[in-house]
OpenMM code with the backbone's topology and positions (N, CA, C; nanometers):
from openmm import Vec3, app, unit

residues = "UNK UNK UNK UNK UNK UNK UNK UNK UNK UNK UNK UNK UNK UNK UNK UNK UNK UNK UNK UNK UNK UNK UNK UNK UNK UNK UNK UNK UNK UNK UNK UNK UNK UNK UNK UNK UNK UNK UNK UNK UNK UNK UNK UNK UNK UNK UNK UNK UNK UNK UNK UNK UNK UNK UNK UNK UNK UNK UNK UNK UNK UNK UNK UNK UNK UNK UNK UNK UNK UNK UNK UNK UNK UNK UNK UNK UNK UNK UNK UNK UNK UNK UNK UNK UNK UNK UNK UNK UNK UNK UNK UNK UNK UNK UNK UNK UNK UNK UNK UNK UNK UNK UNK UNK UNK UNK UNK UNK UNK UNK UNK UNK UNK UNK UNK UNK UNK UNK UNK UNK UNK UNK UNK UNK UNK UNK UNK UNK UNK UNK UNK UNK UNK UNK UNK UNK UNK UNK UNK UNK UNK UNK UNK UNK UNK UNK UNK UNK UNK UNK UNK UNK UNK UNK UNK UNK UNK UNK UNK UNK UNK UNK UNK UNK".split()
positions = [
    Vec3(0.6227, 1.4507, -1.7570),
    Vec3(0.4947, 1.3872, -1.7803),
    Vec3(0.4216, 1.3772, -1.6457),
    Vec3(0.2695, 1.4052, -1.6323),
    Vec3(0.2294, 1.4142, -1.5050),
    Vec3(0.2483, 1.2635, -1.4564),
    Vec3(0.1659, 1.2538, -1.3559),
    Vec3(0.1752, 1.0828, -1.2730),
    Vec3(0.0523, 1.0165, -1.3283),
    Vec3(-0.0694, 1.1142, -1.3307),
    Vec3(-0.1628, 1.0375, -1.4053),
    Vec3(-0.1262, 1.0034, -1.5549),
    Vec3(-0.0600, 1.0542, -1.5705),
    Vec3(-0.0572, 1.0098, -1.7328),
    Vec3(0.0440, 0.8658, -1.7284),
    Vec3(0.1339, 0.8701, -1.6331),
    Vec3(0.2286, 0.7792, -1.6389),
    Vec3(0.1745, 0.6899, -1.5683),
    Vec3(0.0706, 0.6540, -1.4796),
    Vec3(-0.0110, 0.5947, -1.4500),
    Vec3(-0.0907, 0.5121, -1.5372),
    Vec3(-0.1668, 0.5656, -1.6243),
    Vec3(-0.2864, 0.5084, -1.7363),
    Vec3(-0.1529, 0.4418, -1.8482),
    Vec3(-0.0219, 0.5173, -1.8770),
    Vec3(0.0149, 0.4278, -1.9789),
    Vec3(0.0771, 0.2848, -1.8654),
    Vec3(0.1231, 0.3039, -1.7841),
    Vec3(0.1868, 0.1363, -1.7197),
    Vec3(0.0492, 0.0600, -1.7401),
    Vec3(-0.0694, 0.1170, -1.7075),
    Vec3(-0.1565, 0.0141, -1.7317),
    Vec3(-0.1580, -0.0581, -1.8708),
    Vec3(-0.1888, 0.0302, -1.9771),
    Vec3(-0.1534, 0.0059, -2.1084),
    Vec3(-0.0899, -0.0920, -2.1200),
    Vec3(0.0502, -0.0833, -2.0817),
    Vec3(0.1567, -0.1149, -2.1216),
    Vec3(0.1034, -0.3069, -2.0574),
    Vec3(0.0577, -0.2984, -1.9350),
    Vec3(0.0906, -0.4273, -1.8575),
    Vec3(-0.0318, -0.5272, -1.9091),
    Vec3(-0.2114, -0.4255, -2.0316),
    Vec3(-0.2554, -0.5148, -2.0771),
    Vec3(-0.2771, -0.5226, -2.2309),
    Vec3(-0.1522, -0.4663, -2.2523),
    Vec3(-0.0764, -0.4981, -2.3718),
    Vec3(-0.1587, -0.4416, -2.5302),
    Vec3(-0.1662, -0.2929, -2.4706),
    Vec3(-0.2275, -0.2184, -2.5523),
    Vec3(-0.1714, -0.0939, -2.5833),
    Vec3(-0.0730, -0.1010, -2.5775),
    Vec3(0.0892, 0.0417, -2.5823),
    Vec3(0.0899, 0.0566, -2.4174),
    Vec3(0.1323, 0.2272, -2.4183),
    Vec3(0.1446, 0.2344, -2.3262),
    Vec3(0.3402, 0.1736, -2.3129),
    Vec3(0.3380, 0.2313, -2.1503),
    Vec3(0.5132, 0.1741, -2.1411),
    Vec3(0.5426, 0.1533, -2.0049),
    Vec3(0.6335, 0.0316, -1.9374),
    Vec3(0.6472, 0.0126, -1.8263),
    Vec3(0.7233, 0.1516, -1.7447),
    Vec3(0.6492, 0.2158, -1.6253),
    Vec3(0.6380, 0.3283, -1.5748),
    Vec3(0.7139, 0.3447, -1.4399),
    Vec3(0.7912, 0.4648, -1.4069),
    Vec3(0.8610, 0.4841, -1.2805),
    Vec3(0.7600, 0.6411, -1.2573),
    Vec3(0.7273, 0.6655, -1.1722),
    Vec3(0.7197, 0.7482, -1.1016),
    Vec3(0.7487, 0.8351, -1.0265),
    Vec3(0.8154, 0.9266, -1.0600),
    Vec3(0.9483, 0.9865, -0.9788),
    Vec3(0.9067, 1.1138, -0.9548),
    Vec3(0.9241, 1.1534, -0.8080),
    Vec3(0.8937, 1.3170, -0.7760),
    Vec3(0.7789, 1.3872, -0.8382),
    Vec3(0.6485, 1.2846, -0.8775),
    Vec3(0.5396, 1.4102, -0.9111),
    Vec3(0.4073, 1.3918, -0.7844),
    Vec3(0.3392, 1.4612, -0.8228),
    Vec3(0.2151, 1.4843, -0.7355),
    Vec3(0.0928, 1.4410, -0.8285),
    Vec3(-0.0139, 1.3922, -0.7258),
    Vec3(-0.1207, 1.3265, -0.7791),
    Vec3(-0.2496, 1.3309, -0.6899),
    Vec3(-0.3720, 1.3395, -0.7199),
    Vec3(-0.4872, 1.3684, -0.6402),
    Vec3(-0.5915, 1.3039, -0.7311),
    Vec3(-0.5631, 1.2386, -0.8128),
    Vec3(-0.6723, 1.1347, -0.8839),
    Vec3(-0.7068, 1.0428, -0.8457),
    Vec3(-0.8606, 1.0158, -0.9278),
    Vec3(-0.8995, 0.8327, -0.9032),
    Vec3(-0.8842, 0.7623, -1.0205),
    Vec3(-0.8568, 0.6444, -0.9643),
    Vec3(-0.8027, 0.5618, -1.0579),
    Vec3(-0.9133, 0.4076, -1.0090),
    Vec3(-0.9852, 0.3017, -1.1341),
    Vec3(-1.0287, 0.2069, -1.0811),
    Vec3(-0.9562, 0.0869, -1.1909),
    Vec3(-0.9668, -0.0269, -1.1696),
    Vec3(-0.9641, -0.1055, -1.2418),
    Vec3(-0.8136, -0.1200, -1.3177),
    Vec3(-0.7474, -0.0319, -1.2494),
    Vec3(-0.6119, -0.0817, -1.3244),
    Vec3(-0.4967, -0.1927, -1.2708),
    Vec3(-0.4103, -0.2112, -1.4081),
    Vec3(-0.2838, -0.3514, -1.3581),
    Vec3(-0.2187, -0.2406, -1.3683),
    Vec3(-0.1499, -0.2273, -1.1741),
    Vec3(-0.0092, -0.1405, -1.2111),
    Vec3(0.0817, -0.2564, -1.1290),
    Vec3(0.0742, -0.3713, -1.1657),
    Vec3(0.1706, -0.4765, -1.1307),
    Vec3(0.3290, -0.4143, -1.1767),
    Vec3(0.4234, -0.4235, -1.0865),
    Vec3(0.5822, -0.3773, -1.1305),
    Vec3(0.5645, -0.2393, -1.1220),
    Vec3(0.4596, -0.1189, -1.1133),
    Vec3(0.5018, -0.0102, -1.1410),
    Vec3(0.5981, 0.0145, -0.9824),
    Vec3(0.6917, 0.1660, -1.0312),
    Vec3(0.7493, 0.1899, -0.8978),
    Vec3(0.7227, 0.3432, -0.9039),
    Vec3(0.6980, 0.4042, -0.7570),
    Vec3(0.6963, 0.5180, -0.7529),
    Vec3(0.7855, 0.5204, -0.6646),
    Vec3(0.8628, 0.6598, -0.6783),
    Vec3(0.9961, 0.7192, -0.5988),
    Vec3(0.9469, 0.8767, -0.5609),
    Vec3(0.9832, 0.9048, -0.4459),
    Vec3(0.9846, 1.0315, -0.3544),
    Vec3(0.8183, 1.0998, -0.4416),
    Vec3(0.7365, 1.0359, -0.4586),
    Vec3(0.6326, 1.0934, -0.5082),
    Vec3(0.5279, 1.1406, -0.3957),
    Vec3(0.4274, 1.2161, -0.4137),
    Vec3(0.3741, 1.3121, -0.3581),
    Vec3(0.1755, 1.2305, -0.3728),
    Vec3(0.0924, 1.1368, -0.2515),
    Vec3(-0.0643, 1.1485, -0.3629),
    Vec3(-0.0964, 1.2001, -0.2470),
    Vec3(-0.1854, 1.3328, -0.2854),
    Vec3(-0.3370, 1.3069, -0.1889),
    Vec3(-0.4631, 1.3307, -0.2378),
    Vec3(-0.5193, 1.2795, -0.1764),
    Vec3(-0.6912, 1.2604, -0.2093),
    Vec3(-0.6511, 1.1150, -0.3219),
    Vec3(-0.5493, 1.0368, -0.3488),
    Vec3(-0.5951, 0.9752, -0.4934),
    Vec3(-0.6964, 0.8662, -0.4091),
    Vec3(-0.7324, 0.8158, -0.4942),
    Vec3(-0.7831, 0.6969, -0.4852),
    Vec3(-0.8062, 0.5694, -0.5743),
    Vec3(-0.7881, 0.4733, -0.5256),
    Vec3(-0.7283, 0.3843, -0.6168),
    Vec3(-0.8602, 0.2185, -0.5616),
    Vec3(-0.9183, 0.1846, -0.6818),
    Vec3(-1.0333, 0.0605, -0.6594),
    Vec3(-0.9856, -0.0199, -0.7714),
    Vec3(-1.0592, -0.1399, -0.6784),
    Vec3(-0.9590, -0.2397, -0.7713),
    Vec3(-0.8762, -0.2575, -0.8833),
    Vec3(-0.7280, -0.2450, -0.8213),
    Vec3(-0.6202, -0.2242, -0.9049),
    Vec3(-0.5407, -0.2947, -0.8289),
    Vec3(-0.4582, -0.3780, -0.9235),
    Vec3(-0.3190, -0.4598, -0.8903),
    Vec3(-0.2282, -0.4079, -0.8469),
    Vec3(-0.1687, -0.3629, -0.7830),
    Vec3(0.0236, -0.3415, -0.7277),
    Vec3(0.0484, -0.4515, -0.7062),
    Vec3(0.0886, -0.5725, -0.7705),
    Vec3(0.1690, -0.7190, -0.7805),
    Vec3(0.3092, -0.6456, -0.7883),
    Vec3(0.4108, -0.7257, -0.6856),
    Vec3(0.5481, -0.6858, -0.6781),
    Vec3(0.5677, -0.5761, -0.7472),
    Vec3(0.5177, -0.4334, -0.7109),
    Vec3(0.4976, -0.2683, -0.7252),
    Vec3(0.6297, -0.2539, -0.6000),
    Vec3(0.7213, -0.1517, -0.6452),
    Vec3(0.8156, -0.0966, -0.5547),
    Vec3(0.7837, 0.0450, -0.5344),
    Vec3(0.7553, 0.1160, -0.3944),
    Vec3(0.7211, 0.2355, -0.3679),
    Vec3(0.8541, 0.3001, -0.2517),
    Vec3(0.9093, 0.4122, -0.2955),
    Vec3(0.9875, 0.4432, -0.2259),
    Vec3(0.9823, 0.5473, -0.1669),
    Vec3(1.0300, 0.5885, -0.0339),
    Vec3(0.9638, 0.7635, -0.0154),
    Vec3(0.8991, 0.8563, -0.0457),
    Vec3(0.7770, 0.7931, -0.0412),
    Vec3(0.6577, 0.8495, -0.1050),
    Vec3(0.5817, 0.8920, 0.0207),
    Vec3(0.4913, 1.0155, -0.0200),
    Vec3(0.3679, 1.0484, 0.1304),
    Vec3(0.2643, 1.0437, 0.0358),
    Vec3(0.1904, 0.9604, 0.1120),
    Vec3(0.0244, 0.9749, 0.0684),
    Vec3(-0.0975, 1.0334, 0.1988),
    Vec3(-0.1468, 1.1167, 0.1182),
    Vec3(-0.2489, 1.1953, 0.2069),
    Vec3(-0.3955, 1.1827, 0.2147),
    Vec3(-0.4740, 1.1086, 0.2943),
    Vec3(-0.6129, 1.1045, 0.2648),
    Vec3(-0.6281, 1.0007, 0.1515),
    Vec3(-0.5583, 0.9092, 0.0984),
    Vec3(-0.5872, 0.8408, -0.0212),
    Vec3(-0.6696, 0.7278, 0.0405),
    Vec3(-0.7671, 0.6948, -0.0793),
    Vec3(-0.8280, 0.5222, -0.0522),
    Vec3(-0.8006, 0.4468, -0.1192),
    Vec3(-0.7809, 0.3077, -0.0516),
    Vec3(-0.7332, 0.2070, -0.1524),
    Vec3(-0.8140, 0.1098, -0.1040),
    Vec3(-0.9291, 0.0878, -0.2139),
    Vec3(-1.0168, -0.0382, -0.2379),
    Vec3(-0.9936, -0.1458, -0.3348),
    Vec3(-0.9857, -0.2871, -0.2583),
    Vec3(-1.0437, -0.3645, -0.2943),
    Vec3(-0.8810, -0.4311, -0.3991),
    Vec3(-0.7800, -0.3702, -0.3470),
    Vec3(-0.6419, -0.3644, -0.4244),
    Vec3(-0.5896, -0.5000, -0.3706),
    Vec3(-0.5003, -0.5248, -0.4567),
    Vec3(-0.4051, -0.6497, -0.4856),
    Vec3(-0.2247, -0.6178, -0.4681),
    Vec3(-0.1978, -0.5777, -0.3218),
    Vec3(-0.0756, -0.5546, -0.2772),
    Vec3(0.0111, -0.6809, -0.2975),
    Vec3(-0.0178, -0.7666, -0.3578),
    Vec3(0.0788, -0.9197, -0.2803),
    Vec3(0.2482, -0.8728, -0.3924),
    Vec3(0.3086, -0.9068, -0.2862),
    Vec3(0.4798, -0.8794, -0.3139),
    Vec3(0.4766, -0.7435, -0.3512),
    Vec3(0.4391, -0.6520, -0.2932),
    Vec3(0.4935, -0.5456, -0.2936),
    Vec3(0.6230, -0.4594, -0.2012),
    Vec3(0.6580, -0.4014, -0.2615),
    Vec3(0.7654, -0.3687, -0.1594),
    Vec3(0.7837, -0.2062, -0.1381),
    Vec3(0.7496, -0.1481, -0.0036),
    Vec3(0.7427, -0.0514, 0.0390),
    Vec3(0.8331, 0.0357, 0.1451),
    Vec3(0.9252, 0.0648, 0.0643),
    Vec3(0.9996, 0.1537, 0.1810),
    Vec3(1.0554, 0.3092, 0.2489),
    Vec3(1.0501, 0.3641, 0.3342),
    Vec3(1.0396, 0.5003, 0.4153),
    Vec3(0.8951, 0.5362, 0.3593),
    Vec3(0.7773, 0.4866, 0.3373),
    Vec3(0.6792, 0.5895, 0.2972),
    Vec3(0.6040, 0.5991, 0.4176),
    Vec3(0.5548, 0.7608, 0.3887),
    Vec3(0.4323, 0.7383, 0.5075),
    Vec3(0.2913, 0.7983, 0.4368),
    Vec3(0.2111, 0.7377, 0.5408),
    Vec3(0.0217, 0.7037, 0.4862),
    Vec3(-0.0245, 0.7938, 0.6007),
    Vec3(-0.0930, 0.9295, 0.6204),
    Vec3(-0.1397, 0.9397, 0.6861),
    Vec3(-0.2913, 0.9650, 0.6376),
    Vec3(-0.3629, 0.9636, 0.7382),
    Vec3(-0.5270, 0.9520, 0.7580),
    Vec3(-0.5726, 0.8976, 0.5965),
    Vec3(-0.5277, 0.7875, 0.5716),
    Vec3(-0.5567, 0.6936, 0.4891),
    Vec3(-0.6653, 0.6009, 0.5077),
    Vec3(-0.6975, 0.5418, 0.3950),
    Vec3(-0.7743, 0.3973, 0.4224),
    Vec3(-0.7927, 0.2900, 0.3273),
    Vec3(-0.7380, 0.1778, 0.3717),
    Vec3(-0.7301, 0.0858, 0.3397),
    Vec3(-0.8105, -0.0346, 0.3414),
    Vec3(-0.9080, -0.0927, 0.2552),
    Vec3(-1.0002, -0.1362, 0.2674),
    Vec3(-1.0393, -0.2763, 0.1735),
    Vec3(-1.0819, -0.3899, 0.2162),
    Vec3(-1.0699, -0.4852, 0.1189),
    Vec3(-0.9893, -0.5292, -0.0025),
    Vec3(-0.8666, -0.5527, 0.1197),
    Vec3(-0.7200, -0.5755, 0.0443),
    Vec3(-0.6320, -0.6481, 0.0630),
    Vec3(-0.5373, -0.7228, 0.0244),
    Vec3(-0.4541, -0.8038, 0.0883),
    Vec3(-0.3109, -0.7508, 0.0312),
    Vec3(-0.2376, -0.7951, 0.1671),
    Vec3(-0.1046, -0.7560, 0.0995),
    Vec3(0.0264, -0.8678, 0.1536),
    Vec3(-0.0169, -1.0047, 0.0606),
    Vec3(0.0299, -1.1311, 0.0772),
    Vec3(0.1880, -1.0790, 0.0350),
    Vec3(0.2926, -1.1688, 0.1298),
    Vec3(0.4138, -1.1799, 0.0945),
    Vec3(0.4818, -1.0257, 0.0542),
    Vec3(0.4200, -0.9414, 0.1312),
    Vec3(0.4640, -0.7631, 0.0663),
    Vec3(0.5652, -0.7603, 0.2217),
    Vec3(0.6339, -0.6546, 0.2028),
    Vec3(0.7584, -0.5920, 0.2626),
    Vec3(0.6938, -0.4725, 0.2616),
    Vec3(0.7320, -0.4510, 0.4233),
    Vec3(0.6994, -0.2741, 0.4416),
    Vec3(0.8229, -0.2489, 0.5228),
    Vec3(0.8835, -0.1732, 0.4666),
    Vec3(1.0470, -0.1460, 0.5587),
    Vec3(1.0307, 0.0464, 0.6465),
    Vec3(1.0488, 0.0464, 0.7403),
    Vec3(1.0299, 0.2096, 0.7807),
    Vec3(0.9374, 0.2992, 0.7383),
    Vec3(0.8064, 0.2298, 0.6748),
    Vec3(0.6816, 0.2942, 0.6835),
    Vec3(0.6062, 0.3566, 0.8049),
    Vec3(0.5524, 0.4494, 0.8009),
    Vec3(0.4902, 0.5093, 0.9402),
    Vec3(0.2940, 0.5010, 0.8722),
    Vec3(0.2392, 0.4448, 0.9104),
    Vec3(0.0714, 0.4560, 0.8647),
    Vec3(0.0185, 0.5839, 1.0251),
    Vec3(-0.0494, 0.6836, 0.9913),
    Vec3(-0.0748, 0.7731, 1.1077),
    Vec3(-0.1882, 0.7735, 0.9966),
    Vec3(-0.3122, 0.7839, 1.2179),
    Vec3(-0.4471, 0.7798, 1.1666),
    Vec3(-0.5151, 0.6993, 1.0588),
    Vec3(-0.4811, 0.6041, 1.0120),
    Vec3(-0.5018, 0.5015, 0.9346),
    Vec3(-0.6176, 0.4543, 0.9152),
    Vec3(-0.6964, 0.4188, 0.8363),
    Vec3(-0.8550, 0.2827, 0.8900),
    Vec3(-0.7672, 0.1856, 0.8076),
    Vec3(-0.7870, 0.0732, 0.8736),
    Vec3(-0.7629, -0.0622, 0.7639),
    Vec3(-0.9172, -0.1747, 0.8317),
    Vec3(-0.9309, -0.1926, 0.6887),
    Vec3(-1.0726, -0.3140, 0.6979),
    Vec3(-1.0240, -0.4144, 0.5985),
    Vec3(-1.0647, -0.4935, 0.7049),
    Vec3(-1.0724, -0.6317, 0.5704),
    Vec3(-0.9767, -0.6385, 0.5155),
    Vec3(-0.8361, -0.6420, 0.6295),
    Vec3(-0.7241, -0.6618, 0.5536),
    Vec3(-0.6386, -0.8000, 0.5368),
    Vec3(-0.5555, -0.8352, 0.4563),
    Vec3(-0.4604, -0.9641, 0.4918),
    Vec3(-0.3052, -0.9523, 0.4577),
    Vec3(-0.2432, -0.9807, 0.5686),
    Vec3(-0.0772, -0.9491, 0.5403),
    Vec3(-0.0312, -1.0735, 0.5455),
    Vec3(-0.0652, -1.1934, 0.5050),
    Vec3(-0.0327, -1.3188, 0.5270),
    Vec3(0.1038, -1.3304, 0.4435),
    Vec3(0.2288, -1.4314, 0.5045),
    Vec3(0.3828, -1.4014, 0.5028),
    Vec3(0.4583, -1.3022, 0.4174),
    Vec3(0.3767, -1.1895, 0.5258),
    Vec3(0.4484, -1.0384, 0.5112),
    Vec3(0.5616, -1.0475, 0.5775),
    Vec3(0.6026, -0.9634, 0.5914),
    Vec3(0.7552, -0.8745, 0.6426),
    Vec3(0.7253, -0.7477, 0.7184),
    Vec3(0.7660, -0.6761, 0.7996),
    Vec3(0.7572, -0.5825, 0.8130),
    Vec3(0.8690, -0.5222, 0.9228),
    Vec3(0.9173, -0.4351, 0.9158),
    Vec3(1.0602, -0.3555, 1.0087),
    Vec3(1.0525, -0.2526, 1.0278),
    Vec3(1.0667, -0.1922, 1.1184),
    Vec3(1.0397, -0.0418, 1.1264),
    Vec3(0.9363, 0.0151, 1.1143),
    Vec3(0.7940, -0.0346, 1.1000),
    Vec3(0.6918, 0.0016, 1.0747),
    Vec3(0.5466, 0.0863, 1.1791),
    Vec3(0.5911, 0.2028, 1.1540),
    Vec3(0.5266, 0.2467, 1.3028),
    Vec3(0.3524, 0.2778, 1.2305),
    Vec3(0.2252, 0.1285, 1.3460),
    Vec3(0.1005, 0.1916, 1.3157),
    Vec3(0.0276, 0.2769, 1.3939),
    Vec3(0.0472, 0.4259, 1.3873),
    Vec3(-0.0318, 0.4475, 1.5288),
    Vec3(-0.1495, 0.5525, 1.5153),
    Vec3(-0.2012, 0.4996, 1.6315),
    Vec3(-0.3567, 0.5780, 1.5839),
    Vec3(-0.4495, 0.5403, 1.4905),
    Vec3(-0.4231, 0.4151, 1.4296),
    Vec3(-0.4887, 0.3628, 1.3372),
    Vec3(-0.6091, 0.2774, 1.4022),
    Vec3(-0.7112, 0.2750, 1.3113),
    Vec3(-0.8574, 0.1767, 1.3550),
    Vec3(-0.8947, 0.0762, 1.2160),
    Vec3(-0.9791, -0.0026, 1.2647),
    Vec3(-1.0600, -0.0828, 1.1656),
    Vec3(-1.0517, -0.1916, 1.2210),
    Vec3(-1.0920, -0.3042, 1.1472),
    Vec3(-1.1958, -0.4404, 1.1636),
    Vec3(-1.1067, -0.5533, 1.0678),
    Vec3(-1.1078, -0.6707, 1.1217),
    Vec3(-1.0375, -0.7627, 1.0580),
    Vec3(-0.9478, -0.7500, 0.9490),
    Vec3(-0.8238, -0.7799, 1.0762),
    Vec3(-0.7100, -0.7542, 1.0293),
    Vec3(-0.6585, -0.9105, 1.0500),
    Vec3(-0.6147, -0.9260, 0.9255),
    Vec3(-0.6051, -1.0793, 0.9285),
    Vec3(-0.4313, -1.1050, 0.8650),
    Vec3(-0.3674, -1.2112, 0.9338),
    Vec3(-0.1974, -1.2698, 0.8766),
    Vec3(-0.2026, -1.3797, 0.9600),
    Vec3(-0.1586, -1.4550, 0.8442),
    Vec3(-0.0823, -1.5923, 0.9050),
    Vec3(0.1001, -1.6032, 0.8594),
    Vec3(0.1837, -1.5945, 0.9397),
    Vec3(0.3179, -1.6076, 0.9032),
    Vec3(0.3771, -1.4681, 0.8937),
    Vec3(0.3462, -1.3804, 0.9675),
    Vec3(0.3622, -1.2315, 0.9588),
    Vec3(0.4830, -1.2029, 1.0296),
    Vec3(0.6127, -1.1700, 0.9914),
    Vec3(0.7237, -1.1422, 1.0333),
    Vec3(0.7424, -1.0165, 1.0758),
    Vec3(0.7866, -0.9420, 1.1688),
    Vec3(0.7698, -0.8353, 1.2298),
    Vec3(0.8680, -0.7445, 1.3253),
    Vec3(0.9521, -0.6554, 1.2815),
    Vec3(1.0871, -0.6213, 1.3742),
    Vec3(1.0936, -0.4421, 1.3725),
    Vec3(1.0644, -0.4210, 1.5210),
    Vec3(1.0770, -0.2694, 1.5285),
    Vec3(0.8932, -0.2382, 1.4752),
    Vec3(0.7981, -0.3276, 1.5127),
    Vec3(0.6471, -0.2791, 1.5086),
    Vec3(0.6131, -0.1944, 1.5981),
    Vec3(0.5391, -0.0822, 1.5916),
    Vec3(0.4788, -0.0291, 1.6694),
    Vec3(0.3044, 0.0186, 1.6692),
    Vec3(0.2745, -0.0084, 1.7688),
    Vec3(0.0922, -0.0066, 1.7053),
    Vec3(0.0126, 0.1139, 1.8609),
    Vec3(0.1282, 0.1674, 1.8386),
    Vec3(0.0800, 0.2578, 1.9834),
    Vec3(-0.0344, 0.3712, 1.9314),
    Vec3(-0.1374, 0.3699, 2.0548),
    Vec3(-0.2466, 0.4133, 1.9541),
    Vec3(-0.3606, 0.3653, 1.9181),
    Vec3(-0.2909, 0.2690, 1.8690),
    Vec3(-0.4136, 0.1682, 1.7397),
    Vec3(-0.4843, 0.0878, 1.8111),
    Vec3(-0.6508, 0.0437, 1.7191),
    Vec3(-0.6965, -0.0271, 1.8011),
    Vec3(-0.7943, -0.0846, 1.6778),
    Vec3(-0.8054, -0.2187, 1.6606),
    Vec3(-0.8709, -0.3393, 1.5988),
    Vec3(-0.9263, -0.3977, 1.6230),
    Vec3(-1.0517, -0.3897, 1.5829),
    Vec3(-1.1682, -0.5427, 1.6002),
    Vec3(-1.1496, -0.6794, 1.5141),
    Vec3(-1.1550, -0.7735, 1.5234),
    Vec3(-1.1682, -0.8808, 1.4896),
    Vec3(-0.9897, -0.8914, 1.4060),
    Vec3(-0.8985, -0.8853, 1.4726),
    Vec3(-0.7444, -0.9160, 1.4372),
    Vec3(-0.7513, -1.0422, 1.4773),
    Vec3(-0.6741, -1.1169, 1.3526),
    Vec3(-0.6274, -1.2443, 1.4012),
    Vec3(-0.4849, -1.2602, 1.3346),
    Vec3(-0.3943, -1.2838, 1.4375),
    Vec3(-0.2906, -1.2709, 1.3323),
    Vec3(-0.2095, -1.4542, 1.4164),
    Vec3(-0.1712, -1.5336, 1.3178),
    Vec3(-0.1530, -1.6770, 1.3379),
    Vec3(-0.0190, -1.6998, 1.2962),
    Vec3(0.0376, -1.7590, 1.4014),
    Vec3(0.1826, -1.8326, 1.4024),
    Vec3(0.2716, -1.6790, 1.2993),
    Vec3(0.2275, -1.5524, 1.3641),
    Vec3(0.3293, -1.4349, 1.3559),
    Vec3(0.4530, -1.4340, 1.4734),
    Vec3(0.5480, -1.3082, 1.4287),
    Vec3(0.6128, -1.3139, 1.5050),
    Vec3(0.6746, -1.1515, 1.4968),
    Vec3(0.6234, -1.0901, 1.5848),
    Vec3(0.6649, -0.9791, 1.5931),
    Vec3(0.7244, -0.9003, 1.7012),
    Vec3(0.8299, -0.8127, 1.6862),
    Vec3(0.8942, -0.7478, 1.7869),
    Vec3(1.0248, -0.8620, 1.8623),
] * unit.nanometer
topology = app.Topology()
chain = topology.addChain("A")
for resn in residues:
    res = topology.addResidue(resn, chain)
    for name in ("N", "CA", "C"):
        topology.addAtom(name, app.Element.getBySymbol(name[0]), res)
């Protein structure tokens, strides 16, 4: 089954109109997607580029070795998500928060992030580099093995974090 398709039914499924709770495993994807609940979905070793994704939920969403290429993500609802080995390159991330989410051995290359919030995130292994954008905001931001070599942010405030 493609990813978009397994995509549109988790939504289904999560506002309770068929549809079926969805894993994502090993496909490829280059769609847009707006307005969806993919709260709980998980994708594994999956493949996006170009998707793009506007306001849509990932509530405690598990993503696992996944590469995303060129994707945008507006205006999304990361909180408790959990993200690990993926990498984001020349991405952008934009009017989003990603409260209480886990990013374990993620690499973000060439990145924009705007208008972001990682407030009591997690993060380990997480290399940002080369990345830009504008208020980058966490309060309680836990942080081990960060790297931000590269990167450079206007209006960051990050409060009673603790990283490296």
């Amino acid at each position: 089954m493609s990813a978009e398709k397994l995509i549109l039914n988790h939504d289904k499924w999560r506002k309770r109109v068929g549809g079926a709770l969805a894993g994502v495993t090993g496909e490829s994807d280059s769609n847009a997607y707006a307005g969806l609940d993919l709260n709980l979905i998980t994708f594994a070793g999956s493949t996006f580029s170009g998707s793009s994704f506007a306001s849509t939920t990932f509530k405690q969403a598990e993503w696992t070795t996944c590469q995303f290429t060129k994707c945008v993500f507006s205006a999304c609802d990361f909180e408790g998500v959990v993200v690990t080995g993926c990498t984001f390159s020349n991405c952008t991330f934009a009017k989003s928060q990603f409260r209480r989410s886990r990013l374990t051995a993620c690499k973000f290359n060439l990145c924009t992030w705007d208008d972001l919030n990682f407030d009591s995130a997690h993060w380990s292994g997480v290399d940002v580099l080369g990345c830009t954008g504008t208020r980058v905001e966490a309060i309680d931001l836990r942080g081990k093995q960060v790297d931000f070599t590269g990167s450079s942010f206007e209006y960051t405030e990050f409060r009673n974090a603790r990283i490296n």
